[in-house]
C-alpha positions in Angstrom: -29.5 -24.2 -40.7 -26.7 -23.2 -38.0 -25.2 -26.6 -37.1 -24.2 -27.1 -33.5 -22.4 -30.8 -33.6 -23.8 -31.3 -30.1 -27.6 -30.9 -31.0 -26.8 -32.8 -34.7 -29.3 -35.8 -35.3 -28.6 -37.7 -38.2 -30.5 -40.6 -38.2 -33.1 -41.0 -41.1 -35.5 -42.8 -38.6 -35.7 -40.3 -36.2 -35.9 -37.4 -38.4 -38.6 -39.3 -40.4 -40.4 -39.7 -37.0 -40.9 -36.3 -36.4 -42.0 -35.3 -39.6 -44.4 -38.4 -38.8 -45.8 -37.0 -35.6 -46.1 -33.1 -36.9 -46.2 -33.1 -40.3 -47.6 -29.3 -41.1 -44.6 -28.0 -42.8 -43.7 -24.4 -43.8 -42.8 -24.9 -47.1 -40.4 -22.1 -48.6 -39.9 -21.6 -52.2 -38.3 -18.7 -54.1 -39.5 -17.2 -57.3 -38.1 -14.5 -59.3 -36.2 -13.3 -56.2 -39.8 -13.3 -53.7 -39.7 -15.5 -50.9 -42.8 -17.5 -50.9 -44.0 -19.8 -48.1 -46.6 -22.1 -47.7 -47.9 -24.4 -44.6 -48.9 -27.9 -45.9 -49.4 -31.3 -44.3 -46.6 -33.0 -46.1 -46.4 -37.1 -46.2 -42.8 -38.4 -45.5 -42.3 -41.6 -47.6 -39.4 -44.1 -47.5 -38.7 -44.4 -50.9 -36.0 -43.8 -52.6 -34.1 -44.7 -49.8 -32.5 -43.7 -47.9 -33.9 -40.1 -47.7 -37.5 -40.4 -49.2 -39.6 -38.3 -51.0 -42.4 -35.5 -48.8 -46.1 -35.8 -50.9 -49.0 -33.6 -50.3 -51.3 -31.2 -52.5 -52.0 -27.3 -52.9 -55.1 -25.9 -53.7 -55.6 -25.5 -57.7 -56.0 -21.7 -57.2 -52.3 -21.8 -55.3 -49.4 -20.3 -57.6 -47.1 -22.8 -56.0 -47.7 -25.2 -58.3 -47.7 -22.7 -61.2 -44.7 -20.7 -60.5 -41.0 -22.7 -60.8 -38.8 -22.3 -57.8 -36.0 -20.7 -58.1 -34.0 -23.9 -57.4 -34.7 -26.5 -54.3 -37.4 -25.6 -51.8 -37.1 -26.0 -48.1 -40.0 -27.8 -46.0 -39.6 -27.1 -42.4 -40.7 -29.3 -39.6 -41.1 -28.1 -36.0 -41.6 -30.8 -32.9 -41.7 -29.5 -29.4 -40.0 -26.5 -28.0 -40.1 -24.4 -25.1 -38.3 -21.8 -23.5 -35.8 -22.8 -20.3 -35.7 -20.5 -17.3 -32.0 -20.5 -15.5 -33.7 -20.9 -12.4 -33.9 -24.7 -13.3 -30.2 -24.9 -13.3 -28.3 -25.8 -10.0 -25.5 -23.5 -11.6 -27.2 -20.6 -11.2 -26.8 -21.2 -7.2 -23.3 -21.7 -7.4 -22.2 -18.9 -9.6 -24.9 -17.1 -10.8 -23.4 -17.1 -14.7 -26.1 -18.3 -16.7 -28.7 -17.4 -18.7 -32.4 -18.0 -20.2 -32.5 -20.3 -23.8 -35.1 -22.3 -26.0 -34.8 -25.6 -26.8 -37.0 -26.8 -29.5 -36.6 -29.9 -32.2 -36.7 -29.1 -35.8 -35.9 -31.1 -39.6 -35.0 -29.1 -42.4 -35.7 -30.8 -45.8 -34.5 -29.8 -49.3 -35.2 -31.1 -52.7 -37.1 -30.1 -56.2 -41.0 -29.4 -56.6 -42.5 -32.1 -58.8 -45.7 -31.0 -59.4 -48.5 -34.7 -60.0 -51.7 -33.0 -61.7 -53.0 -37.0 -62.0 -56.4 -37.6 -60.2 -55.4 -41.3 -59.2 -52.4 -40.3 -57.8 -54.1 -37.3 -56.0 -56.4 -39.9 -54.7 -54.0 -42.8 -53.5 -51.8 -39.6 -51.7 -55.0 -38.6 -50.0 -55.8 -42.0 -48.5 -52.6 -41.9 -47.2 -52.2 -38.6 -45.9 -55.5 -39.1 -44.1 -55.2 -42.7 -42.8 -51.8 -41.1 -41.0 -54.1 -39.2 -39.2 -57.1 -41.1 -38.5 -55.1 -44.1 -37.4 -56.3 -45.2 -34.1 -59.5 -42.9 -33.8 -62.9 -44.7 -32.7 -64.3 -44.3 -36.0 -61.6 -43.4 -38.2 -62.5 -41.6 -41.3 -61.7 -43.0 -44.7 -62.2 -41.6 -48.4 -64.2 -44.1 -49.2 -66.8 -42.7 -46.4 -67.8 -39.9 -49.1 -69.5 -40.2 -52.1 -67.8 -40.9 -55.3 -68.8 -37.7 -56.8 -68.3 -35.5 -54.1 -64.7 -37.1 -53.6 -64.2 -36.7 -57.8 -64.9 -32.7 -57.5 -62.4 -32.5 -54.2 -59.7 -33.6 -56.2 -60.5 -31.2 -59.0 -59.6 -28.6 -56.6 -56.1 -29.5 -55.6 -52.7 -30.5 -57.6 -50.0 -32.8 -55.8 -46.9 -32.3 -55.2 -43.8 -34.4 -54.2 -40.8 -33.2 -53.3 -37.8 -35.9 -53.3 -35.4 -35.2 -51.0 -31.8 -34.3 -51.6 -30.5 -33.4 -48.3 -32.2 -33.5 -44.7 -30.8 -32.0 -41.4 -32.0 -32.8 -38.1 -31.8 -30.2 -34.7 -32.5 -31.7 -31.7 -31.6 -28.7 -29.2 -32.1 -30.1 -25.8 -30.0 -28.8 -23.1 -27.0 -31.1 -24.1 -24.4 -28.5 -24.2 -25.3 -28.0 -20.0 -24.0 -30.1 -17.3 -25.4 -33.6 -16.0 -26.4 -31.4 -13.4 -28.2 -28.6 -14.7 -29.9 -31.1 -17.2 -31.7 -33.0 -14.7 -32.8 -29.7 -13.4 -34.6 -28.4 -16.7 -35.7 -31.8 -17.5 -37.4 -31.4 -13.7 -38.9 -28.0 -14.4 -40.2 -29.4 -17.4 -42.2 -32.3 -15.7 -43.5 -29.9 -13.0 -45.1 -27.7 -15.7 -47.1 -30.9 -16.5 -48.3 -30.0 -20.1 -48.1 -32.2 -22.3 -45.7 -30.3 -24.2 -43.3 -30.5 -21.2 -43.8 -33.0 -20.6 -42.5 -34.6 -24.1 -40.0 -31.8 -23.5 -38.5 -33.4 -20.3 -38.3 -36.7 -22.1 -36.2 -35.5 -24.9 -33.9 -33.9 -22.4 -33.8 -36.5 -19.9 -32.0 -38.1 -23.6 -34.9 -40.0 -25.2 -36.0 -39.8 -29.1 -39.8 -39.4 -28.3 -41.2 -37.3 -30.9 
């Protein structure tokens, strides 16, 4: 990933965080040469620290899990982004010299596919995966809700993976590199669009972590 050392994040937490709050990844492996890529919920998990290890599962009819990468793979994570207008900017009053950009949040994660063809594993990973998700619903959802059997031929269908991490890089482009000035004018644009999206957008400008 192009590294700008003003939008660098290096902190495990946050970078963990985001994966947290959107963790449909594109996951891109090579092999023999093709560019492959797949979109996966992926679980972030703390150990070994300090990096962790990403979980999930492919469908059994996937060739993911069949086909060895040619070397690491790369899971991508994307938070919010949206595009910034230079209207926003006061700058653009007083000398007219700017011009439109994106700002968007993204981790980058690198590390072997393990592949975990083991039915209690698949079903520990799958409590997981779905208690992250249906954590604070009215009626959250649980494995257990389904019947044994139906559960048993579920996990037939898919094979884990696990993908320990070796290096992760964190982007948080957010109108740093801009003046205290014309900051407070995107992060205002933002707020007036009034999206939620924007919204979350303004925050991260205005120089909080929320992800």
């Amino acid at each position: 990933m192009y590294e700008v050392a003003a939008f660098r994040e290096t902190r495990i937490e946050v970078m963990h965080a985001l994966i947290r709050a959107h963790p449909l990844a594109l996951l891109s492996s090579v092999h023999g040469g093709v560019i492959e890529a797949n979109h996966l919920p992926l679980l972030i998990e703390a150990d070994p620290a300090p990096d962790g290890t990403l979980r999930g599962h492919v469908a059994r009819s996937n060739p993911l899990w069949r086909q060895v990468p040619d070397g690491e793979v790369l899971a991508v994570f994307q938070g919010p982004q949206a595009y910034v207008t230079p209207s926003w900017y006061p700058s653009k009053r007083e000398h007219g010299k700017v011009v439109p950009t994106w700002n968007y949040v993204v981790v980058h994660v690198r590390g072997p596919l393990v592949i975990r063809d083991d039915r209690d594993w698949l079903r520990g990973l799958v409590s997981r995966l779905t208690g992250s998700q249906e954590t604070g619903r009215p009626q959250p959802w649980g494995v257990g809700d389904a019947p044994t059997e139906y559960i048993d031929r579920m996990l037939e269908a898919i094979v884990g993976i696990e993908i320990p991490v070796t290096s992760i890089e964190g982007k948080w482009k957010v109108s740093q590199n801009r003046a205290q000035a014309d900051r407070d004018g995107v992060a205002a644009g933002f707020r007036a669009r009034g999206d939620a999206e924007a919204s979350l957008m303004a925050r991260l400008v205005d120089g909080e972590r929320p992800v």
